[in-house]
N, CA, C, O and CB atoms as a CASP TS submission, in Angstrom:
PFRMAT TS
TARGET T0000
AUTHOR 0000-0000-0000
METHOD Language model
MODEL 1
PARENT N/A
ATOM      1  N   UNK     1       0.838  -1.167   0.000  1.00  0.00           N
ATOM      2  CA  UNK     1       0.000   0.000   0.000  1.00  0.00           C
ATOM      3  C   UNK     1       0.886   1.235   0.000  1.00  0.00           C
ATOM      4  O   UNK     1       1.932   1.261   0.649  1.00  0.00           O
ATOM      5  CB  UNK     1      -0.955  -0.005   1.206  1.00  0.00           C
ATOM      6  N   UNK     2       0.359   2.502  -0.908  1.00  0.00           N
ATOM      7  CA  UNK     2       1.501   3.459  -0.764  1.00  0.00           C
ATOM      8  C   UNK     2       0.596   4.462  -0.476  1.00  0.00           C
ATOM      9  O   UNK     2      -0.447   4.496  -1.130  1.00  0.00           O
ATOM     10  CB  UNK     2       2.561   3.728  -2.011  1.00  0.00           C
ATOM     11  N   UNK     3       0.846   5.460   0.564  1.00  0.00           N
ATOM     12  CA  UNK     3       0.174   6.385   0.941  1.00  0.00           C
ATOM     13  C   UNK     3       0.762   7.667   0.714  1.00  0.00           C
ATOM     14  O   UNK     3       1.965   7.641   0.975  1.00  0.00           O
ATOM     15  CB  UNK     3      -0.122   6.176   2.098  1.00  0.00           C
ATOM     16  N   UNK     4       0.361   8.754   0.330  1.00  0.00           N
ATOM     17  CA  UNK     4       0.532   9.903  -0.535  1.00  0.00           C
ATOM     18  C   UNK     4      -0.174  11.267  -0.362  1.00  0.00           C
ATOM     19  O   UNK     4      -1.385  11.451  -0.246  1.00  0.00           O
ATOM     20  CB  UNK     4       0.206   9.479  -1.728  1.00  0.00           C
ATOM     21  N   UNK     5       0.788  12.163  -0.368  1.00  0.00           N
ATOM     22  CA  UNK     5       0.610  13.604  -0.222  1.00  0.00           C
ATOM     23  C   UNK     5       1.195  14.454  -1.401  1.00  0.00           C
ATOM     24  O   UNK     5       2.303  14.360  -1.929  1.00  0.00           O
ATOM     25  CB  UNK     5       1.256  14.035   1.078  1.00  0.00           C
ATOM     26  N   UNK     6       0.151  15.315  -1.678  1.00  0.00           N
ATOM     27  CA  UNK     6       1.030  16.277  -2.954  1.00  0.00           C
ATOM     28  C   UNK     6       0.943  17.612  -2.504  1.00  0.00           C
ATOM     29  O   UNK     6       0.471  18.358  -3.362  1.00  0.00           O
ATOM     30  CB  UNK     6       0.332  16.268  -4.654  1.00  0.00           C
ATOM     31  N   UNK     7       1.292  18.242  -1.270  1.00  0.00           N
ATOM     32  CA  UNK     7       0.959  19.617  -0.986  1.00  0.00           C
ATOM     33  C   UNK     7       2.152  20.289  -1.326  1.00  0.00           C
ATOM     34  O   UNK     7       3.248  19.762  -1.132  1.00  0.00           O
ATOM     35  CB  UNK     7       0.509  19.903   0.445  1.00  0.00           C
ATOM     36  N   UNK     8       2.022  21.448  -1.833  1.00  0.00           N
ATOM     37  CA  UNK     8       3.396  22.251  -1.623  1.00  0.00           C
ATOM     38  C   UNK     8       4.397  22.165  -0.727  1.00  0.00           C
ATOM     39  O   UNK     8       4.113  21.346   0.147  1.00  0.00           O
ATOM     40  CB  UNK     8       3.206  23.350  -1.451  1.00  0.00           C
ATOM     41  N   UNK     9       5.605  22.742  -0.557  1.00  0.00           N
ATOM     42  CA  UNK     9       6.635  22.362   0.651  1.00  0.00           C
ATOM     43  C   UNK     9       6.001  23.498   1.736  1.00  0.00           C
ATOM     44  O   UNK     9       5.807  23.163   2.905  1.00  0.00           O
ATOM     45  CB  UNK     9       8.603  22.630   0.208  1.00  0.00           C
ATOM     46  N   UNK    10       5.714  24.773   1.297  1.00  0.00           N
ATOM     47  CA  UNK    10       4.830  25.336   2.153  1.00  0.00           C
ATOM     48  C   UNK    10       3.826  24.301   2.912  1.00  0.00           C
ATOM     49  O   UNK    10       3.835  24.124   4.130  1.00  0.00           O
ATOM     50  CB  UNK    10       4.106  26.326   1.366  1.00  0.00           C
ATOM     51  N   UNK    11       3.279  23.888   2.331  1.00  0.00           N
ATOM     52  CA  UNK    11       2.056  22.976   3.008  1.00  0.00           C
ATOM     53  C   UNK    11       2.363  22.156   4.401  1.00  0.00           C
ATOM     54  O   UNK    11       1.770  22.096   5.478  1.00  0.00           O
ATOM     55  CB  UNK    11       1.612  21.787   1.892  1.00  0.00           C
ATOM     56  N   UNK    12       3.768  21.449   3.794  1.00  0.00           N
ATOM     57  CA  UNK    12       3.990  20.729   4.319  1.00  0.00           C
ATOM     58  C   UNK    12       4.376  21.128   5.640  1.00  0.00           C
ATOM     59  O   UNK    12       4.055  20.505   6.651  1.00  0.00           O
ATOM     60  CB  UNK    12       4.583  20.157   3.690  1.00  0.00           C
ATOM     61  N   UNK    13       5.231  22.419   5.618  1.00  0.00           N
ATOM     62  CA  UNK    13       5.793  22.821   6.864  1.00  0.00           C
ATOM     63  C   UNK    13       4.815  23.624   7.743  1.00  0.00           C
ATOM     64  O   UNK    13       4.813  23.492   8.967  1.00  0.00           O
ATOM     65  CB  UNK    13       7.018  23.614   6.603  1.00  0.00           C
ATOM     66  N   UNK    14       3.722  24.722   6.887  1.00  0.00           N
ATOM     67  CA  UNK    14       2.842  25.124   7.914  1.00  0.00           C
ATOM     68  C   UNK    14       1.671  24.039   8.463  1.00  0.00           C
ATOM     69  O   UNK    14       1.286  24.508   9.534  1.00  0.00           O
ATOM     70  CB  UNK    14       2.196  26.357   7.371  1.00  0.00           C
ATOM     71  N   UNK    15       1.183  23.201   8.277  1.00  0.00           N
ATOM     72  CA  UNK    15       0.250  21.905   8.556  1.00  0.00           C
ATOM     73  C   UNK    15       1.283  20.993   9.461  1.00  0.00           C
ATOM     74  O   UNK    15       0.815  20.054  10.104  1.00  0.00           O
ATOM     75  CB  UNK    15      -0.304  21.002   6.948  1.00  0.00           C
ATOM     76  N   UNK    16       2.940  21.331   9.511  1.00  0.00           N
ATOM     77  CA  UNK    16       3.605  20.077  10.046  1.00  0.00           C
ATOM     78  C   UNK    16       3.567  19.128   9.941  1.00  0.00           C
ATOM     79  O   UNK    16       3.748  18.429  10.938  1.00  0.00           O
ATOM     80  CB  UNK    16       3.632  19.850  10.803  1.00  0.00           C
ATOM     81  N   UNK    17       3.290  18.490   8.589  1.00  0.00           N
ATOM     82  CA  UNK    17       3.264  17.140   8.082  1.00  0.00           C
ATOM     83  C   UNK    17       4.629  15.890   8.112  1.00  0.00           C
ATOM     84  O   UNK    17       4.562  14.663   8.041  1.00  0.00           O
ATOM     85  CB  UNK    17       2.904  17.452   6.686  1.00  0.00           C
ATOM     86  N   UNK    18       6.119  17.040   8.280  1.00  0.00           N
ATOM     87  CA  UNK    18       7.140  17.026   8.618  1.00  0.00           C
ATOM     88  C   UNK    18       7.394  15.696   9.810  1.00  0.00           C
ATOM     89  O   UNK    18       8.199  14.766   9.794  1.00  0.00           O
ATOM     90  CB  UNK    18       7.331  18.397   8.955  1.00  0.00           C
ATOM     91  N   UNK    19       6.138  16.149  10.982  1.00  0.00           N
ATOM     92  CA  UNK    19       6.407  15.499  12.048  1.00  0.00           C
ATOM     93  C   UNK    19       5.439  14.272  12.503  1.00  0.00           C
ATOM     94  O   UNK    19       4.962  13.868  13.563  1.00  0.00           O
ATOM     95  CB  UNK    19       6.493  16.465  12.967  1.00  0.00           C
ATOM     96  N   UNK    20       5.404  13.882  11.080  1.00  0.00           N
ATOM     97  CA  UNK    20       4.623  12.725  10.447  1.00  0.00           C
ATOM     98  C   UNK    20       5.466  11.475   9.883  1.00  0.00           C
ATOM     99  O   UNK    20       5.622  10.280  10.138  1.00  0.00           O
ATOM    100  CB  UNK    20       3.806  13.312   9.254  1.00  0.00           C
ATOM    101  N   UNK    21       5.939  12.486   8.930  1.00  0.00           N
ATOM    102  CA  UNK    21       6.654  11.641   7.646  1.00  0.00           C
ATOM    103  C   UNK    21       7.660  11.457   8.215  1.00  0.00           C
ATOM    104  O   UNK    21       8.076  11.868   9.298  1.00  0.00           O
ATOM    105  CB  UNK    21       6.935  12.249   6.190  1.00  0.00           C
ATOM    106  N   UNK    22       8.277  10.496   7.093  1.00  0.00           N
ATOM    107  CA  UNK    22       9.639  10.062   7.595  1.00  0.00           C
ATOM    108  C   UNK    22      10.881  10.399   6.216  1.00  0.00           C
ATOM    109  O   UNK    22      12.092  10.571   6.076  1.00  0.00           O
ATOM    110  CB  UNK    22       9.491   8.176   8.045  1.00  0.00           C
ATOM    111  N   UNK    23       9.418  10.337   5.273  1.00  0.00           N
ATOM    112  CA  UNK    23      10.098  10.821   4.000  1.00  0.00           C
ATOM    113  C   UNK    23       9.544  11.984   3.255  1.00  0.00           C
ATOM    114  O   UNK    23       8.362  12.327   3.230  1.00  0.00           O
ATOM    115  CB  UNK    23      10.132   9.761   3.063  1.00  0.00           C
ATOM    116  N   UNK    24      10.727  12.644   2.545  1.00  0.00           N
ATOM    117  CA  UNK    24       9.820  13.860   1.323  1.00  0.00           C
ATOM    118  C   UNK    24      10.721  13.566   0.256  1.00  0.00           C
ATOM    119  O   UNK    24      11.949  13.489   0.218  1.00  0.00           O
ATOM    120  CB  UNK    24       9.783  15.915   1.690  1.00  0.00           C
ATOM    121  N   UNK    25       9.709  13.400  -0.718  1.00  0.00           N
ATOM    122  CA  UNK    25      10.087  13.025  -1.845  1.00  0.00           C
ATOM    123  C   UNK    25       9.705  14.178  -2.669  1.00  0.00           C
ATOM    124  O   UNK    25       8.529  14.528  -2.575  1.00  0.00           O
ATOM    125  CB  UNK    25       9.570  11.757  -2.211  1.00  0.00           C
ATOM    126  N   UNK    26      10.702  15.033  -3.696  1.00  0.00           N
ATOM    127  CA  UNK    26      10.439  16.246  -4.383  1.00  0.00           C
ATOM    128  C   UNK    26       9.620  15.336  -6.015  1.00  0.00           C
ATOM    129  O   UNK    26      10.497  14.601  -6.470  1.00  0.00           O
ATOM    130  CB  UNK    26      12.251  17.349  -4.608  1.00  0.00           C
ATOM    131  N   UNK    27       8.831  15.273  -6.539  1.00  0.00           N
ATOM    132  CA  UNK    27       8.775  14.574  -7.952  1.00  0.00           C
ATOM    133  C   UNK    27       8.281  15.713  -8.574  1.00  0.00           C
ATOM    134  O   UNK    27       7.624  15.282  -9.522  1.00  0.00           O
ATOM    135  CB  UNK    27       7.819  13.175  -8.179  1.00  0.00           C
ATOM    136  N   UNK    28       8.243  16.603  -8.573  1.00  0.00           N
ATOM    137  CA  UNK    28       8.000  17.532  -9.231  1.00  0.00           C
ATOM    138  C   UNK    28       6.984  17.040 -10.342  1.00  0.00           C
ATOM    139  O   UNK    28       7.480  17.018 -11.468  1.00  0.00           O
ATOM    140  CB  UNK    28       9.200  18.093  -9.624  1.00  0.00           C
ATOM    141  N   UNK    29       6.014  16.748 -10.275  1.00  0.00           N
ATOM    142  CA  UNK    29       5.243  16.206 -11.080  1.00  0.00           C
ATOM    143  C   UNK    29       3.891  16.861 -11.842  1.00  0.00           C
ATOM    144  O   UNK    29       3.243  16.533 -12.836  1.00  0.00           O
ATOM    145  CB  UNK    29       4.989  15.252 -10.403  1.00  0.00           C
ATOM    146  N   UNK    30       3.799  17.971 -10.848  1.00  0.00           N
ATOM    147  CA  UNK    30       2.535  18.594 -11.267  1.00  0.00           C
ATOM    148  C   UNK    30       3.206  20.200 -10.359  1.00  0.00           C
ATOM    149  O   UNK    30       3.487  20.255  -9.162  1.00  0.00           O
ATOM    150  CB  UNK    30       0.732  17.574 -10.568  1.00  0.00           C
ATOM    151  N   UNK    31       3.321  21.368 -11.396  1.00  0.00           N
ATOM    152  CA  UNK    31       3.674  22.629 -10.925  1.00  0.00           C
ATOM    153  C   UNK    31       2.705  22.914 -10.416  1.00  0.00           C
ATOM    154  O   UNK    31       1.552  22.762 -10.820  1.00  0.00           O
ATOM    155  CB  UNK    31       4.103  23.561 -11.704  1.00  0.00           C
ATOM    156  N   UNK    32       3.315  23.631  -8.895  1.00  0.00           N
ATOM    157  CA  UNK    32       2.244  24.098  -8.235  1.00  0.00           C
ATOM    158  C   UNK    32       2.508  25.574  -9.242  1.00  0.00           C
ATOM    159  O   UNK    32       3.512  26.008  -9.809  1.00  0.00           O
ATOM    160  CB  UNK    32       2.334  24.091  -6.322  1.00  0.00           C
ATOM    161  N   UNK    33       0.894  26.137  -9.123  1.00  0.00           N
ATOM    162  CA  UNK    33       0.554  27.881 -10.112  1.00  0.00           C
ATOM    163  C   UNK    33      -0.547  28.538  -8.707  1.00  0.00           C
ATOM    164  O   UNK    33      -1.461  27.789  -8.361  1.00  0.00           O
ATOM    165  CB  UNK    33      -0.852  27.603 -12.423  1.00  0.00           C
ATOM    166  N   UNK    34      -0.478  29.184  -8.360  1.00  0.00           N
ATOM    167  CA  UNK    34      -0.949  29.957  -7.594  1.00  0.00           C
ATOM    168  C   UNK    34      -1.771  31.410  -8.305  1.00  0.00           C
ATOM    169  O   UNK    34      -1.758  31.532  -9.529  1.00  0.00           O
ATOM    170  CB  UNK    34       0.197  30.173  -6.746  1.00  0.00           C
ATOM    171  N   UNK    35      -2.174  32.020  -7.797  1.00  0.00           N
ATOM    172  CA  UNK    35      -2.732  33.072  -8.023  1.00  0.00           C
ATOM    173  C   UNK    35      -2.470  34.633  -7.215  1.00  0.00           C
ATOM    174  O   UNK    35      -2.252  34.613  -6.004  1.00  0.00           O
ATOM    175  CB  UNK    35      -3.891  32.598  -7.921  1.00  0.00           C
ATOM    176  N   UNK    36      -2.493  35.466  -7.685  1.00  0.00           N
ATOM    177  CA  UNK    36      -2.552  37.115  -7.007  1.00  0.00           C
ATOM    178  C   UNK    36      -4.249  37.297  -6.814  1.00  0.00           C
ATOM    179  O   UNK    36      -5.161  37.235  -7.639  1.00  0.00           O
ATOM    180  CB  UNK    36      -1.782  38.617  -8.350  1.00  0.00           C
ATOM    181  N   UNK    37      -4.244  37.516  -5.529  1.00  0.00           N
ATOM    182  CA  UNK    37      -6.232  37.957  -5.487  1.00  0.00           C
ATOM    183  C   UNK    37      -5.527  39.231  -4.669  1.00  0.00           C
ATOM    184  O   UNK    37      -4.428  39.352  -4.127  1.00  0.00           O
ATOM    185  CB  UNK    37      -7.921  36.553  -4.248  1.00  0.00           C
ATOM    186  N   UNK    38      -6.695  40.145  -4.835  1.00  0.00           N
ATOM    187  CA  UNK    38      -7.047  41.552  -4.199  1.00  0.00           C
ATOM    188  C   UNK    38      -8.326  41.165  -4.095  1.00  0.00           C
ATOM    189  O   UNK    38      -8.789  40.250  -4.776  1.00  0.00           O
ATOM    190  CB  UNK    38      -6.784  43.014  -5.022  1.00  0.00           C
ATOM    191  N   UNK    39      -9.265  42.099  -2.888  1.00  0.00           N
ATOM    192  CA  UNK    39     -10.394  43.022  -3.215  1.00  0.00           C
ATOM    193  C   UNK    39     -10.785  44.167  -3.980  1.00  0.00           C
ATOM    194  O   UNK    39     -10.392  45.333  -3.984  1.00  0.00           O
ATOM    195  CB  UNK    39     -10.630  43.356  -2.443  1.00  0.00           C
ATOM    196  N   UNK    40     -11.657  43.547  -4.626  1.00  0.00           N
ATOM    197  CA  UNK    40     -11.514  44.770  -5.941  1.00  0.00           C
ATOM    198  C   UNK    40     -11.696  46.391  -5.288  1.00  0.00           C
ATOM    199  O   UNK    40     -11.119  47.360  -5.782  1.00  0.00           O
ATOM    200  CB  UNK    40     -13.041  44.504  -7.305  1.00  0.00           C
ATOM    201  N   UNK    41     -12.739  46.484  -3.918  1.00  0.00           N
ATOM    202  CA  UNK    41     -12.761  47.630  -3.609  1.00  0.00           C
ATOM    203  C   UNK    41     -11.397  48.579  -3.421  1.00  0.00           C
ATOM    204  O   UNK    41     -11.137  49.724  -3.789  1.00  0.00           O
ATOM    205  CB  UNK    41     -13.465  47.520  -2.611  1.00  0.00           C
ATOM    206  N   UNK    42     -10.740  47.693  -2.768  1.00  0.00           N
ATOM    207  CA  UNK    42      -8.973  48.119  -2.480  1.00  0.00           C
ATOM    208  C   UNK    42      -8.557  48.475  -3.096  1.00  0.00           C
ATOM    209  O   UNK    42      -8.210  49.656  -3.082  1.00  0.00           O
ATOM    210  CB  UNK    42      -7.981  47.464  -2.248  1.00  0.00           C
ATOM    211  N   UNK    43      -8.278  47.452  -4.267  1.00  0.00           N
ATOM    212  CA  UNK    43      -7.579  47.872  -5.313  1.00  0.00           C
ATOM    213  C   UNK    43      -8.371  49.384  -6.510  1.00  0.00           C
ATOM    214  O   UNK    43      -7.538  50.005  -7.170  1.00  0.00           O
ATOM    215  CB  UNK    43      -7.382  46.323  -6.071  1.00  0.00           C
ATOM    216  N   UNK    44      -9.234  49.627  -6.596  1.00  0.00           N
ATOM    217  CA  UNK    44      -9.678  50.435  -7.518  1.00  0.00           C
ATOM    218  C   UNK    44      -9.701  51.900  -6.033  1.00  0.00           C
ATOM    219  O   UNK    44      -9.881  53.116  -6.079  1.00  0.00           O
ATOM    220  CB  UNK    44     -11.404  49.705  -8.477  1.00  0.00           C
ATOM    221  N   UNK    45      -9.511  51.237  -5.262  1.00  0.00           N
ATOM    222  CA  UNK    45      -9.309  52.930  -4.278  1.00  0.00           C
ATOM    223  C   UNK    45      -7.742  53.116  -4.206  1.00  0.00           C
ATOM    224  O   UNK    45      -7.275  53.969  -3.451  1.00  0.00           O
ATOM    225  CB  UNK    45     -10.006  52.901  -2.233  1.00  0.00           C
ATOM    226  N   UNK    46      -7.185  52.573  -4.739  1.00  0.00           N
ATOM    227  CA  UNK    46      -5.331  52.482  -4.569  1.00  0.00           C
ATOM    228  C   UNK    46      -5.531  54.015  -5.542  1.00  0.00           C
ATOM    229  O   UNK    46      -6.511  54.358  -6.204  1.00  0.00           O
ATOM    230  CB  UNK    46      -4.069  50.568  -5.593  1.00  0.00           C
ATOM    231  N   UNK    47      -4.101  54.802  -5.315  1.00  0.00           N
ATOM    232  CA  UNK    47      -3.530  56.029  -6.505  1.00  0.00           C
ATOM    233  C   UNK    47      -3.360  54.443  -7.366  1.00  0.00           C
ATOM    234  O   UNK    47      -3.336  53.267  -7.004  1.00  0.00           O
ATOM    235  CB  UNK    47      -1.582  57.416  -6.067  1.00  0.00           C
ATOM    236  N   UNK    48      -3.263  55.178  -8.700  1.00  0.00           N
ATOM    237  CA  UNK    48      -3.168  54.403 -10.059  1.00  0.00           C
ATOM    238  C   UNK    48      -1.728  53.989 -10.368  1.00  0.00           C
ATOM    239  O   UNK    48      -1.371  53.091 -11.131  1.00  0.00           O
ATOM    240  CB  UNK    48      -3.703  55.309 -11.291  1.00  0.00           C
ATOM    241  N   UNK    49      -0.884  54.899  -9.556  1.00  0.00           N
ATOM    242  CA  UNK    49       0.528  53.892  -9.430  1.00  0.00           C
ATOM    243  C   UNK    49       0.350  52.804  -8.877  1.00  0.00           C
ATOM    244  O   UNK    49       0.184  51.711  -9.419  1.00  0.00           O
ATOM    245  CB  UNK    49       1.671  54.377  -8.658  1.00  0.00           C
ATOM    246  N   UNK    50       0.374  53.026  -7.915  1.00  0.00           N
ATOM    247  CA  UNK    50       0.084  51.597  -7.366  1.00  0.00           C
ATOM    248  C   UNK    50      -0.141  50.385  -8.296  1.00  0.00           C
ATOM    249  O   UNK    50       0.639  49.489  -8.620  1.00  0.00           O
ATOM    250  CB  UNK    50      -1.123  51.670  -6.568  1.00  0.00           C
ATOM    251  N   UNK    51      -1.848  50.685  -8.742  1.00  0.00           N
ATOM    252  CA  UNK    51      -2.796  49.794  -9.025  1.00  0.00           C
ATOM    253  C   UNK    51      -1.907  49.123 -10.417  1.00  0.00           C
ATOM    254  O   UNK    51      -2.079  48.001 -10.892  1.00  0.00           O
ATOM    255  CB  UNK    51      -4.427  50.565  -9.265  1.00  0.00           C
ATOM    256  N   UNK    52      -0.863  50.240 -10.919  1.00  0.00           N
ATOM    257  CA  UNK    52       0.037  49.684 -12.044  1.00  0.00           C
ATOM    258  C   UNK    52       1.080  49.112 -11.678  1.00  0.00           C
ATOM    259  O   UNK    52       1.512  48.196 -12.377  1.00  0.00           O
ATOM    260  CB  UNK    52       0.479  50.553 -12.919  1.00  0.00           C
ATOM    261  N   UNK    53       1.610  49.411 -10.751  1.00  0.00           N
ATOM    262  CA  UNK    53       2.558  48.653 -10.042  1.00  0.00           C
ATOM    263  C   UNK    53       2.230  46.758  -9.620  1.00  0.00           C
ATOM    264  O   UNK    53       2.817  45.737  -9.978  1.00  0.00           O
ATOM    265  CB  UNK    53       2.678  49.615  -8.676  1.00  0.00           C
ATOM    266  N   UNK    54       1.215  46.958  -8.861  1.00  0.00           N
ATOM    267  CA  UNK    54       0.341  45.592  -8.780  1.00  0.00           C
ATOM    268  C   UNK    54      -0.026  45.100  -9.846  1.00  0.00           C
ATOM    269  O   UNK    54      -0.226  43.895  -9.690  1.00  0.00           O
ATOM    270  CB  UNK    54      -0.829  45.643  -8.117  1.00  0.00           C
ATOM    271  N   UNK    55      -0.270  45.530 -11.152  1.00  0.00           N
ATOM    272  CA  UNK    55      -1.001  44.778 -12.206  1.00  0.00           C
ATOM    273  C   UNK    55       0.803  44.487 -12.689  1.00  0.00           C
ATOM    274  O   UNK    55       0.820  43.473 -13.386  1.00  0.00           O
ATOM    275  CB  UNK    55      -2.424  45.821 -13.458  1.00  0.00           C
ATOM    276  N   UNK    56       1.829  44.901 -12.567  1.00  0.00           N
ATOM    277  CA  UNK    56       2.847  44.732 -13.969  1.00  0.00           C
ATOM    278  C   UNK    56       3.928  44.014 -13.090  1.00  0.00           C
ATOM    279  O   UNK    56       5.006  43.673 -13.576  1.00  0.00           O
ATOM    280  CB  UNK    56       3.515  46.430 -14.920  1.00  0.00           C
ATOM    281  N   UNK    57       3.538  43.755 -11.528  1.00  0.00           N
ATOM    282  CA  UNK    57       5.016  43.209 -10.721  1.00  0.00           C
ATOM    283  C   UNK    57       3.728  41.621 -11.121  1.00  0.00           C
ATOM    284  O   UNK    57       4.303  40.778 -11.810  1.00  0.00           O
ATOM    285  CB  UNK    57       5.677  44.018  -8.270  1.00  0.00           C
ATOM    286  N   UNK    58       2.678  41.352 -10.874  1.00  0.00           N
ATOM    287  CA  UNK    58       2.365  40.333 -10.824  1.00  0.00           C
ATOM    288  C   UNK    58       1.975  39.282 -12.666  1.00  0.00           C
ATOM    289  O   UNK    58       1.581  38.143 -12.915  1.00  0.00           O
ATOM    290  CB  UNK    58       1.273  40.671  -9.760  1.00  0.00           C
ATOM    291  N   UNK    59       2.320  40.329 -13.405  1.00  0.00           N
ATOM    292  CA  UNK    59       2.974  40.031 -14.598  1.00  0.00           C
ATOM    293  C   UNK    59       4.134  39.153 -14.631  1.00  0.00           C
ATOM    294  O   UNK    59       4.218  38.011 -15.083  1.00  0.00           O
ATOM    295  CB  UNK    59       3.323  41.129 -15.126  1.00  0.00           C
ATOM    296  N   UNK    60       5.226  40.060 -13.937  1.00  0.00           N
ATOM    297  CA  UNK    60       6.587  39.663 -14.393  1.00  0.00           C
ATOM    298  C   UNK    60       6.618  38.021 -14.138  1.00  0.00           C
ATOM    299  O   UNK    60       7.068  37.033 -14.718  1.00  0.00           O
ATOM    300  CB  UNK    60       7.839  40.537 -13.494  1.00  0.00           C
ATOM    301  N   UNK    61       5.746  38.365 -12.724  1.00  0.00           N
ATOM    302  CA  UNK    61       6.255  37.181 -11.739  1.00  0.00           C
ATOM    303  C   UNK    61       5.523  35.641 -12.413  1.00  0.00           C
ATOM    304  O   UNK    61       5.907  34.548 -11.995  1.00  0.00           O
ATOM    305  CB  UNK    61       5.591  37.561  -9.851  1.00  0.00           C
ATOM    306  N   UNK    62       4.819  35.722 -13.113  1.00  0.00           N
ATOM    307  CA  UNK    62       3.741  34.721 -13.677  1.00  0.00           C
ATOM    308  C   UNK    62       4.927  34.590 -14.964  1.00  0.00           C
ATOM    309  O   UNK    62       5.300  33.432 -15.154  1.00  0.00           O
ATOM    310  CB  UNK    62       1.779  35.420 -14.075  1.00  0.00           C
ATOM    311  N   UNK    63       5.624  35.766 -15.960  1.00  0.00           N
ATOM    312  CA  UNK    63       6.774  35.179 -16.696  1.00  0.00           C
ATOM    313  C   UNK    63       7.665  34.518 -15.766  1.00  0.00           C
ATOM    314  O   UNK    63       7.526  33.312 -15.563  1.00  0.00           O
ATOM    315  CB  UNK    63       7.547  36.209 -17.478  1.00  0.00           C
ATOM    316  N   UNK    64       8.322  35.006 -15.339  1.00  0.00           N
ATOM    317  CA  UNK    64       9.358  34.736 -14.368  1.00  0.00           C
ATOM    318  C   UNK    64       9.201  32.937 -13.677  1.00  0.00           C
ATOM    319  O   UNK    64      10.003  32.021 -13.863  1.00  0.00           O
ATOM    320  CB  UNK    64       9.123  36.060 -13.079  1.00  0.00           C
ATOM    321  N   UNK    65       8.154  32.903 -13.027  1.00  0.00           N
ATOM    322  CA  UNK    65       7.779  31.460 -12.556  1.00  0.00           C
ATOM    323  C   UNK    65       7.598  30.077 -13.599  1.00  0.00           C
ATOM    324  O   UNK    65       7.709  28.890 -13.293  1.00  0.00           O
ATOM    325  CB  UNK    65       6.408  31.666 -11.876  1.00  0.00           C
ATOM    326  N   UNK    66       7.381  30.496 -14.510  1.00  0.00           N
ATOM    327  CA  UNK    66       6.670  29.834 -16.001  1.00  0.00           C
ATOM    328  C   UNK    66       8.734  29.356 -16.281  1.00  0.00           C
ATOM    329  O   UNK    66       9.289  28.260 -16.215  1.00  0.00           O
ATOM    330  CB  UNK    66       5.456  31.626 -17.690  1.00  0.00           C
ATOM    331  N   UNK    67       9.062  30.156 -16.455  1.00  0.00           N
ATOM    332  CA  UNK    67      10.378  30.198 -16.754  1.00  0.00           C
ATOM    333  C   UNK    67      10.734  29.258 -16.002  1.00  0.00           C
ATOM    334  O   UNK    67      10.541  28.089 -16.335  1.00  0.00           O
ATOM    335  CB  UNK    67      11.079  31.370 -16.601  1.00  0.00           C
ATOM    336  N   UNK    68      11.437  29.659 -14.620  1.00  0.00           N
ATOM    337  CA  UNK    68      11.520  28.720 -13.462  1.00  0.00           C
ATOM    338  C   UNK    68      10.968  26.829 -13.553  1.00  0.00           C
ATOM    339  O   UNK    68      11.063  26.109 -12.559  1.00  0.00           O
ATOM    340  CB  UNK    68      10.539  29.577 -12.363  1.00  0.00           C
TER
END
């Protein structure tokens, strides 16, 4: 029988799954992709730097990760 976890390494360490296992196995098998959320109220009350700043850093980072 093989028993199995696929959480992020985040996952693993805030849940402490760590002090479970005996093993971590990296298989990189399925990329974790995450997301940027705001509240839209927030964000559309931000100055418009900002709101460009937030729209073009969370750009890069979606190239940048893809890359990675």
């Amino acid at each position: 029988m093989i028993d199995t976890q696929v959480p992020p390494n985040f996952g693993n360490q805030e849940m402490k799954f760590y002090e479970q296992q005996d093993y971590l196995i990296e298989a990189k098998q399925v990329p974790f992709i995450t997301v940027v959320k705001i509240n839209k109220n927030f964000f559309d009350n931000l100055p418009k730097k900002y709101q460009d700043m937030i729209v073009e850093t969370s750009r890069e980072m979606t190239d940048y990760i893809f890359e990675l």
